[in-house]
PDB file as gemmi writes it, atoms N, CA and C in Angstrom:
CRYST1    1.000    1.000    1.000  90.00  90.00  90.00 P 1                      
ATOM      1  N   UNK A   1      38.959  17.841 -11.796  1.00  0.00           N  
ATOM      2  CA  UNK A   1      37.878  16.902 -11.960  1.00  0.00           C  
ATOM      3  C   UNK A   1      37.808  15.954 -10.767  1.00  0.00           C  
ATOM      4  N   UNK A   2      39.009  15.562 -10.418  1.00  0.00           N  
ATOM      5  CA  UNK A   2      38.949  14.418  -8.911  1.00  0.00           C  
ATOM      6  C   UNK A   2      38.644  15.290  -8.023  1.00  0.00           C  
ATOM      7  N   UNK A   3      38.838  16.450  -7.884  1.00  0.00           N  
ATOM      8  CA  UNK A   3      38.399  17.142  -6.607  1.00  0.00           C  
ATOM      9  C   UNK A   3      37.252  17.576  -6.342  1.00  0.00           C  
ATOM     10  N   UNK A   4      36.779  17.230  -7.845  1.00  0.00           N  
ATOM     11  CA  UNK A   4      35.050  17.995  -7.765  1.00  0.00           C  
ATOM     12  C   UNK A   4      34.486  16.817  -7.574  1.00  0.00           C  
ATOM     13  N   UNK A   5      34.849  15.779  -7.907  1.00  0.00           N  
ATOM     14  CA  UNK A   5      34.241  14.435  -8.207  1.00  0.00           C  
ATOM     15  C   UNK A   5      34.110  13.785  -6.275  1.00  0.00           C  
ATOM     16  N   UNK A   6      35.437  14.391  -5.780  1.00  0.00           N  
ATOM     17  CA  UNK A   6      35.590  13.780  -4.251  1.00  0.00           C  
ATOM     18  C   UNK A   6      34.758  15.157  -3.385  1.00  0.00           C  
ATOM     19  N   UNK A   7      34.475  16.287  -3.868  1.00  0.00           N  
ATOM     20  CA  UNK A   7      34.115  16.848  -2.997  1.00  0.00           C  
ATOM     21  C   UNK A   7      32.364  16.936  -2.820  1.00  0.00           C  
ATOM     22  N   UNK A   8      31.795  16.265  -4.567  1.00  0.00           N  
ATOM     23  CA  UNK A   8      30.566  16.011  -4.179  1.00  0.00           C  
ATOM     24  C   UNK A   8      29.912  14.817  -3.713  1.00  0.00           C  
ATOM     25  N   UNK A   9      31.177  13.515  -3.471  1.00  0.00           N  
ATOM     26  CA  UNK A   9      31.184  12.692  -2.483  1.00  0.00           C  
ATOM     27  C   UNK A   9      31.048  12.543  -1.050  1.00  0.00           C  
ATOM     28  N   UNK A  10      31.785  13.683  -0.437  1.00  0.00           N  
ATOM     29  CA  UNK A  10      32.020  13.829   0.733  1.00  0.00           C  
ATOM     30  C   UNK A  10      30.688  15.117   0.781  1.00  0.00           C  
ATOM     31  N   UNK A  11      29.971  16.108   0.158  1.00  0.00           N  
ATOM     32  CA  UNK A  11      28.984  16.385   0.477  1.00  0.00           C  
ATOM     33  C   UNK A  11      27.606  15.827   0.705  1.00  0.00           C  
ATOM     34  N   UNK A  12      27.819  14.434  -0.188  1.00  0.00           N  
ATOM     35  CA  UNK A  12      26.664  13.378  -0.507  1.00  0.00           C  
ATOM     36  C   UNK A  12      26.452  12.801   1.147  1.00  0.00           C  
ATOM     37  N   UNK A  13      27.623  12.749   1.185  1.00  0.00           N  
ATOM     38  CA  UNK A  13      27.896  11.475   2.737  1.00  0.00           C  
ATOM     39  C   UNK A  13      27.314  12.332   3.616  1.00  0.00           C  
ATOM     40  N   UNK A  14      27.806  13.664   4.089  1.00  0.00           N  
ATOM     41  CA  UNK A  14      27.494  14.364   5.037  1.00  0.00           C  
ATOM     42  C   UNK A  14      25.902  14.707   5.186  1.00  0.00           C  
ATOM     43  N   UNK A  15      25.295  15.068   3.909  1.00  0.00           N  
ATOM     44  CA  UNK A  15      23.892  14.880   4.033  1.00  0.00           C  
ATOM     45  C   UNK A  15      23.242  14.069   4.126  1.00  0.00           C  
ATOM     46  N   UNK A  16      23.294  12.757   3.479  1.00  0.00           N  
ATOM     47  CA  UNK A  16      22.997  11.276   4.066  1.00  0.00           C  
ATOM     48  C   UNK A  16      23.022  10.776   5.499  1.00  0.00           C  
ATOM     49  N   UNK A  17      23.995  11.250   5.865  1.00  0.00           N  
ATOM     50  CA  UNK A  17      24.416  10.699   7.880  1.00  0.00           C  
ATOM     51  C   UNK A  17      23.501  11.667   8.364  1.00  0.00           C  
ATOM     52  N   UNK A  18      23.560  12.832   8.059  1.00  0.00           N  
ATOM     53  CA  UNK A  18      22.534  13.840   9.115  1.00  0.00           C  
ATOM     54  C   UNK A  18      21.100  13.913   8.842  1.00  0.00           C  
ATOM     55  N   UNK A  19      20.460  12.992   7.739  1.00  0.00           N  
ATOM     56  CA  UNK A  19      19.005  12.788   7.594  1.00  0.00           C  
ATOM     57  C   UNK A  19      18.172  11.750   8.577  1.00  0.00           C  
ATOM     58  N   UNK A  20      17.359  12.348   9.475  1.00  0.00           N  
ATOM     59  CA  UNK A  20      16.897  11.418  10.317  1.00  0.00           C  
ATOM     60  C   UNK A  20      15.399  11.662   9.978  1.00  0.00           C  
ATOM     61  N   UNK A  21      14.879  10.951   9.612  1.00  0.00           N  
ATOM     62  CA  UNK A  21      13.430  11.593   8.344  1.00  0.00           C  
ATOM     63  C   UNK A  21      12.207  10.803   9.684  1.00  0.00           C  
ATOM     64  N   UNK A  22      12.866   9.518   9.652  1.00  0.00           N  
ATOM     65  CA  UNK A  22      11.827   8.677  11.000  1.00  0.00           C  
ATOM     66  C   UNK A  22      12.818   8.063  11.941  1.00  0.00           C  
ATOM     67  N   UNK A  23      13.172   8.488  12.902  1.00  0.00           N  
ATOM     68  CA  UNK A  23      13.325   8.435  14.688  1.00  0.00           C  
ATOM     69  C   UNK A  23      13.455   6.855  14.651  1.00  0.00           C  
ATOM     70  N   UNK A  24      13.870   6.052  15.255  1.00  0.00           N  
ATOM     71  CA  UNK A  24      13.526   4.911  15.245  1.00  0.00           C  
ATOM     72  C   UNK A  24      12.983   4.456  17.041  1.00  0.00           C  
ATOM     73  N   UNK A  25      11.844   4.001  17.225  1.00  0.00           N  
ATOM     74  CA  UNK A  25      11.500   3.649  18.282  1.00  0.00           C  
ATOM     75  C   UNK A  25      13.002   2.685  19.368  1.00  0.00           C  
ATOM     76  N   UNK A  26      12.614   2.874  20.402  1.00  0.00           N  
ATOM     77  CA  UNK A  26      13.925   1.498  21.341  1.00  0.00           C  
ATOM     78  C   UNK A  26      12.992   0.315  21.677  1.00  0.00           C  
ATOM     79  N   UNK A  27      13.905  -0.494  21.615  1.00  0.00           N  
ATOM     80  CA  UNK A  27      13.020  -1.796  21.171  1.00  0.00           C  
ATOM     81  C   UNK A  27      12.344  -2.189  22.462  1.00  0.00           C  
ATOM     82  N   UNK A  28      11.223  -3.139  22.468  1.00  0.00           N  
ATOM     83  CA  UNK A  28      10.539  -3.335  23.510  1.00  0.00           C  
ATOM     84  C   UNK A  28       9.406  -1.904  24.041  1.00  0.00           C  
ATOM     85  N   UNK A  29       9.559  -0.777  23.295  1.00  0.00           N  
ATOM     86  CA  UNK A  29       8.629   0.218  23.629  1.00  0.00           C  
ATOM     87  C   UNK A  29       6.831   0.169  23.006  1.00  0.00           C  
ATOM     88  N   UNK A  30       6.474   0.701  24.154  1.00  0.00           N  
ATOM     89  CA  UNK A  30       5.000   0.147  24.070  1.00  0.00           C  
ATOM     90  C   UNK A  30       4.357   0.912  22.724  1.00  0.00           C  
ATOM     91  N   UNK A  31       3.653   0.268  22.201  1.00  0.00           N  
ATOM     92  CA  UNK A  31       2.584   1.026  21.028  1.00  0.00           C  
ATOM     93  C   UNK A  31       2.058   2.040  21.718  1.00  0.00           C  
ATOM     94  N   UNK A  32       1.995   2.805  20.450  1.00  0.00           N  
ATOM     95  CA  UNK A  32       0.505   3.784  20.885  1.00  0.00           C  
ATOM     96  C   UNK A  32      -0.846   3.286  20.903  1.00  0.00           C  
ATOM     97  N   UNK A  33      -1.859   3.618  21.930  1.00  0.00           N  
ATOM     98  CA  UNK A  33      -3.010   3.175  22.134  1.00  0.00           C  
ATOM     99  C   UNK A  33      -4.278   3.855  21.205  1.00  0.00           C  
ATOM    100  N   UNK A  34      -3.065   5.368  20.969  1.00  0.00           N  
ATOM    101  CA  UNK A  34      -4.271   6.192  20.435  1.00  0.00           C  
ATOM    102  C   UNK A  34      -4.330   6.126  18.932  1.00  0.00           C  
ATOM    103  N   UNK A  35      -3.505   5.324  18.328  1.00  0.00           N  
ATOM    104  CA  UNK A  35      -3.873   5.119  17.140  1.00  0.00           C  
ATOM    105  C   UNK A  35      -4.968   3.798  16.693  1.00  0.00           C  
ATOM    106  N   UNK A  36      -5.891   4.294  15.600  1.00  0.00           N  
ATOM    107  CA  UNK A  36      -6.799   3.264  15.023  1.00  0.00           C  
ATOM    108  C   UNK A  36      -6.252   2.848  13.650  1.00  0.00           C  
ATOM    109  N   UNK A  37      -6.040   1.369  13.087  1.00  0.00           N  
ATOM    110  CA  UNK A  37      -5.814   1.099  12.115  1.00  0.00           C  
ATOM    111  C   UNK A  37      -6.860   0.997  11.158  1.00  0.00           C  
ATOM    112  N   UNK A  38      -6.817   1.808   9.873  1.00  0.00           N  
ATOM    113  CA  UNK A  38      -7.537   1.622   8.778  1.00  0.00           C  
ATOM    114  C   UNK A  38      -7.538   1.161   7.723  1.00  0.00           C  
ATOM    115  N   UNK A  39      -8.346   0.459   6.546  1.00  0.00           N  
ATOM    116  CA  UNK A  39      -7.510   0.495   5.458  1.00  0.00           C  
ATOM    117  C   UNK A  39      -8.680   1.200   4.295  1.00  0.00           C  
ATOM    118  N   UNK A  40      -7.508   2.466   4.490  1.00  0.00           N  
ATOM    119  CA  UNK A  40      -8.089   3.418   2.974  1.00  0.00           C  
ATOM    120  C   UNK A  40      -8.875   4.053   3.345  1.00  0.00           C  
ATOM    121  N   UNK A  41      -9.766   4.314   4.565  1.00  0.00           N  
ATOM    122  CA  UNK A  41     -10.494   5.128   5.769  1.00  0.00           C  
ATOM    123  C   UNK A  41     -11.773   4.565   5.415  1.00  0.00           C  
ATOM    124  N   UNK A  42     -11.674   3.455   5.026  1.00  0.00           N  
ATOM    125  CA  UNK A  42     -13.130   2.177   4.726  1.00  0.00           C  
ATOM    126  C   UNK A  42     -13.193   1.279   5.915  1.00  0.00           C  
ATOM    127  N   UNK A  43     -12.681   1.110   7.078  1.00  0.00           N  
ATOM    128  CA  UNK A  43     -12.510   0.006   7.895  1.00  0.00           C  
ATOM    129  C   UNK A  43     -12.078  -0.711   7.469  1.00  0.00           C  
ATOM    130  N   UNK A  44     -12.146  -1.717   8.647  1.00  0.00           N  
ATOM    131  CA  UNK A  44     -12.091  -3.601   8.198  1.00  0.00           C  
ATOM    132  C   UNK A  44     -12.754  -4.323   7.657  1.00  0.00           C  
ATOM    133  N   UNK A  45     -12.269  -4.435   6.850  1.00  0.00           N  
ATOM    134  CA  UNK A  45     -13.093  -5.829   5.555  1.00  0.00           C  
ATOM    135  C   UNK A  45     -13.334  -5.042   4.563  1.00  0.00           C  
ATOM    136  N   UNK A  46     -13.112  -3.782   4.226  1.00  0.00           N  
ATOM    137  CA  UNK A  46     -13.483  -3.070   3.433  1.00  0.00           C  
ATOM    138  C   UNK A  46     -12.501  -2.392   2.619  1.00  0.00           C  
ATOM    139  N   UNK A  47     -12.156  -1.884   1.423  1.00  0.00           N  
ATOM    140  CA  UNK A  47     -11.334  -1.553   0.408  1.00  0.00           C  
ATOM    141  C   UNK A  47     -11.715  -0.535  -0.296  1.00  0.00           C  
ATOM    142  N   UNK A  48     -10.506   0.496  -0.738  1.00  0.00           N  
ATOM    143  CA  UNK A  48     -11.323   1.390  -2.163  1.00  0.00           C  
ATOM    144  C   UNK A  48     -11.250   1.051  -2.999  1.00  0.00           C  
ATOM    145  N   UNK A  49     -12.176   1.143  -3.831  1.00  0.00           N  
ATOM    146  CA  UNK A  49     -12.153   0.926  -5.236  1.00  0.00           C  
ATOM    147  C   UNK A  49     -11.531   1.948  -6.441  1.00  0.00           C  
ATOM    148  N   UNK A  50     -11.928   1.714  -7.057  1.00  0.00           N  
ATOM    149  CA  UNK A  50     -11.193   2.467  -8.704  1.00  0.00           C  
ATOM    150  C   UNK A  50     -11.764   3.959  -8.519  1.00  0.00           C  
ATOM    151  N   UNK A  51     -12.866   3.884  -7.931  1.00  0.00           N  
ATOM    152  CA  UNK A  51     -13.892   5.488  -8.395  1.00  0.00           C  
ATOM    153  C   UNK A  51     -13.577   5.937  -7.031  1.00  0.00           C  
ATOM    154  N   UNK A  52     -12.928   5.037  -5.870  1.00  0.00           N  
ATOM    155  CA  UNK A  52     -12.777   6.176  -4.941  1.00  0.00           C  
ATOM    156  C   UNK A  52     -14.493   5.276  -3.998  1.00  0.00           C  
ATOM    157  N   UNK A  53     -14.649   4.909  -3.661  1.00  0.00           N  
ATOM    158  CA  UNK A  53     -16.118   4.266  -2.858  1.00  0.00           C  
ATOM    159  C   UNK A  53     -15.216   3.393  -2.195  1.00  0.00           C  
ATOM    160  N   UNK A  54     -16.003   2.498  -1.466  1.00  0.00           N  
ATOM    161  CA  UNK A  54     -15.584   1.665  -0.372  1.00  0.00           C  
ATOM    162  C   UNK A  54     -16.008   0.274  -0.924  1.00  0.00           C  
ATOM    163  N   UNK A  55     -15.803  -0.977  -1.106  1.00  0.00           N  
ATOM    164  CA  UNK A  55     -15.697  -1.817  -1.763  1.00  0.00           C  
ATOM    165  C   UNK A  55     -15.606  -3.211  -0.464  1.00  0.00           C  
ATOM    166  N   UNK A  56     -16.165  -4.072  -0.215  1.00  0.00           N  
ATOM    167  CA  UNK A  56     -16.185  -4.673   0.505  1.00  0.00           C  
ATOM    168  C   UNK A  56     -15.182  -5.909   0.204  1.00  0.00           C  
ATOM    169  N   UNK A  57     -14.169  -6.390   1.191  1.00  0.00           N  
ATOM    170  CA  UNK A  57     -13.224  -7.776   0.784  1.00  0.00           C  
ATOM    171  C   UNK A  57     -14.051  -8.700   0.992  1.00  0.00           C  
ATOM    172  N   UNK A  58     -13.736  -9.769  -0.266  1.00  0.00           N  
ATOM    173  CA  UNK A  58     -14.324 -10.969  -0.173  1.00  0.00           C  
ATOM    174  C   UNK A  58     -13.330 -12.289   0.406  1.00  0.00           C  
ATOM    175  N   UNK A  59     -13.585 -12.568   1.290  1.00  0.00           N  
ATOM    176  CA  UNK A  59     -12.381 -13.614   1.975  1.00  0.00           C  
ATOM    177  C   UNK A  59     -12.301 -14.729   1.397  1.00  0.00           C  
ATOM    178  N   UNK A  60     -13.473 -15.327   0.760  1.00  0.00           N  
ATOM    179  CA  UNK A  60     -13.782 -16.732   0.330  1.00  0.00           C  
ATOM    180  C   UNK A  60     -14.104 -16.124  -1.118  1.00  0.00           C  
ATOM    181  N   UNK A  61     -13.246 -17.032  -1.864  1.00  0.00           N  
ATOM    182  CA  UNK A  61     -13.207 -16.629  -3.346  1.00  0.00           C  
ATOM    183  C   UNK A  61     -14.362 -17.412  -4.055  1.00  0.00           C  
ATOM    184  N   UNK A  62     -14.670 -18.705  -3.910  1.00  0.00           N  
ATOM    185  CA  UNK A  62     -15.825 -19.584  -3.784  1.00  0.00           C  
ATOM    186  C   UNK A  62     -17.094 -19.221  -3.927  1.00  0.00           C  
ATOM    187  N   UNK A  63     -17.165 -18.122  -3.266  1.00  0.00           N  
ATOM    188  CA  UNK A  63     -18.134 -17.623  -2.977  1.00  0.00           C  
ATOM    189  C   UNK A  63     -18.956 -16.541  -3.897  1.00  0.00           C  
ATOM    190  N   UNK A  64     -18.092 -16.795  -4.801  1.00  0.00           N  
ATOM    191  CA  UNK A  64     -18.495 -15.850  -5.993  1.00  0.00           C  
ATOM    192  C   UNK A  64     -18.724 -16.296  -7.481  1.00  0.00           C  
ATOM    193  N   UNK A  65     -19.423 -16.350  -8.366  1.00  0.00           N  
ATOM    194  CA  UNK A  65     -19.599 -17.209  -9.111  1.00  0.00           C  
ATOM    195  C   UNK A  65     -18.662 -17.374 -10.288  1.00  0.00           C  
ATOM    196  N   UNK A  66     -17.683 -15.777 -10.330  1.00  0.00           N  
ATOM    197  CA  UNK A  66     -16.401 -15.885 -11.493  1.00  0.00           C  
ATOM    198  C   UNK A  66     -14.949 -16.026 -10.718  1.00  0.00           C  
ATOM    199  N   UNK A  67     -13.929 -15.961 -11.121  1.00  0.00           N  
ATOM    200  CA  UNK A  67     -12.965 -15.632 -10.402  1.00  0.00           C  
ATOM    201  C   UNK A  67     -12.671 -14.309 -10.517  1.00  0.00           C  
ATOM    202  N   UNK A  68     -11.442 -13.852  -9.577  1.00  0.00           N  
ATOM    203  CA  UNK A  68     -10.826 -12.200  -9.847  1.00  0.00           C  
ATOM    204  C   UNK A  68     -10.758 -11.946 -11.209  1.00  0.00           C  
ATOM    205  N   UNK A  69     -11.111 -10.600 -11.733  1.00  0.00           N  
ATOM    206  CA  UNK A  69     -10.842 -10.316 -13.150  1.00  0.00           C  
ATOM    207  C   UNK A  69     -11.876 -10.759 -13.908  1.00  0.00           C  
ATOM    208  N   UNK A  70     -12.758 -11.152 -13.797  1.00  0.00           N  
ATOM    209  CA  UNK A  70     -14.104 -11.588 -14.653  1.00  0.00           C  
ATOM    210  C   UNK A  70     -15.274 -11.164 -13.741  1.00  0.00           C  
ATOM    211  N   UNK A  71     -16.103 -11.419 -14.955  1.00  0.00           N  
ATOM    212  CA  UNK A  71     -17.647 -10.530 -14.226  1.00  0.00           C  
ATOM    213  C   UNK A  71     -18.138 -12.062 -15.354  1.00  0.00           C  
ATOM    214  N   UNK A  72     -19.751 -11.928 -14.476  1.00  0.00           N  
ATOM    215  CA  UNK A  72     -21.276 -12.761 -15.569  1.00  0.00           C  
ATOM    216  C   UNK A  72     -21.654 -11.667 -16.474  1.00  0.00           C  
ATOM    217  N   UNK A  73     -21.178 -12.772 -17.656  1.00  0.00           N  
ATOM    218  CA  UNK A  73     -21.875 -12.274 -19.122  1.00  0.00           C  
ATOM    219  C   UNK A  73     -23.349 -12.065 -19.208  1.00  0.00           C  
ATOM    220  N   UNK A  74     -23.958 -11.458 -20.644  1.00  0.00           N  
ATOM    221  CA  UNK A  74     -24.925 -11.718 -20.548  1.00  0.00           C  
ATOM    222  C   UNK A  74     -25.625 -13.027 -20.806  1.00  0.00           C  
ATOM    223  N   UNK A  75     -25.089 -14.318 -21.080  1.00  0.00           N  
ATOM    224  CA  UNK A  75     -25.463 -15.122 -21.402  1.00  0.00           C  
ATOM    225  C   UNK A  75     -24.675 -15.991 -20.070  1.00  0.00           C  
ATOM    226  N   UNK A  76     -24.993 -15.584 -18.922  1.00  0.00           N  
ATOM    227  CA  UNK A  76     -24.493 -16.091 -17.552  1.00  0.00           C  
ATOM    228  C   UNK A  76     -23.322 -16.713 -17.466  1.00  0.00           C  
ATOM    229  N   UNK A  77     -22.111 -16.721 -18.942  1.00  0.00           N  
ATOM    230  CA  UNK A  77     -21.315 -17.210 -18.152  1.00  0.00           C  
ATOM    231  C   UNK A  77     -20.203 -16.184 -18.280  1.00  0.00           C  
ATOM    232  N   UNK A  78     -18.855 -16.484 -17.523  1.00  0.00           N  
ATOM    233  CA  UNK A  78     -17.813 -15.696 -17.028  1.00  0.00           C  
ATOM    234  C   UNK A  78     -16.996 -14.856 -18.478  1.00  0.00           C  
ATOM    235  N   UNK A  79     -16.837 -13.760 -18.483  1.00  0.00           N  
ATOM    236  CA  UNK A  79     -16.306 -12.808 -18.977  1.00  0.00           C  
ATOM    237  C   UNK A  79     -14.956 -12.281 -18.697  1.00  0.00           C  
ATOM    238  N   UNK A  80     -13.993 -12.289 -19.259  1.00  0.00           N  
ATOM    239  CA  UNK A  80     -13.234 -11.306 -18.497  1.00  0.00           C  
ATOM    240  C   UNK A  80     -13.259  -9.369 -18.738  1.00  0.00           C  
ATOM    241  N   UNK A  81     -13.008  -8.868 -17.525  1.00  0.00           N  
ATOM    242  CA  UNK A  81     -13.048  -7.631 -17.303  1.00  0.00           C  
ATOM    243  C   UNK A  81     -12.898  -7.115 -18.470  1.00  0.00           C  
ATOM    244  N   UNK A  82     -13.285  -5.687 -19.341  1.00  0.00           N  
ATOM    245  CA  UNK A  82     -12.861  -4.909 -20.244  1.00  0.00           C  
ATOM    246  C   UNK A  82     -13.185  -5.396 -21.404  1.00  0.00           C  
ATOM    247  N   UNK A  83     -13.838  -6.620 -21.471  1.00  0.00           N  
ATOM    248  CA  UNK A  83     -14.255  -7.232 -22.968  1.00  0.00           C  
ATOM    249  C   UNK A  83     -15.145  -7.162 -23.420  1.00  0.00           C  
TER     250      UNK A  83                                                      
END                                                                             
C-alpha cells in the first residue's frame, strides 16, 4: 500500500514538472502588434447578451431610469427582472 501510495506520488510530480501548457514570455518583451483586443467579438463598449446579440455598455448608471436588475413597469415605475 505505501509503495503504491509513493509511487503514484512520484508519478503525479513527474507529470506536473514536465507540463508546460503556456511558455512564459521574458520579461520586458515587446507585445504583439498583431493582436486586436475584443470583448465577446462585439468591440468596445459593447457586450453579449443572454441570446447571444451584442448589447451595448452603459458607463453612467444615471443615465438610465431603473437600476441593474430592474426594467419600467407598466405603470412606469421600476420592476425587478423576472417578476
Amino acid at each position: 500500500m505505501i509503495r503504491t501510495a509513493f509511487a503514484a506520488a512520484l508519478a503525479l510530480c513527474a507529470i506536473v514538472s514536465s507540463a508546460h501548457a503556456v511558455p512564459l514570455a521574458p520579461p520586458g518583451a515587446p507585445a504583439n502588434g498583431d493582436v486586436v483586443m475584443v470583448a465577446g467579438g462585439c468591440g468596445a463598449g459593447w457586450h453579449r447578451g443572454p441570446y447571444g446579440g451584442c448589447l451595448r455598455n452603459y458607463a453612467n448608471p444615471a443615465a438610465h431610469a431603473c437600476p441593474r436588475g430592474y426594467h419600467i413597469g407598466p405603470r412606469g415605475a421600476c420592476r425587478g427582472n423576472g417578476k
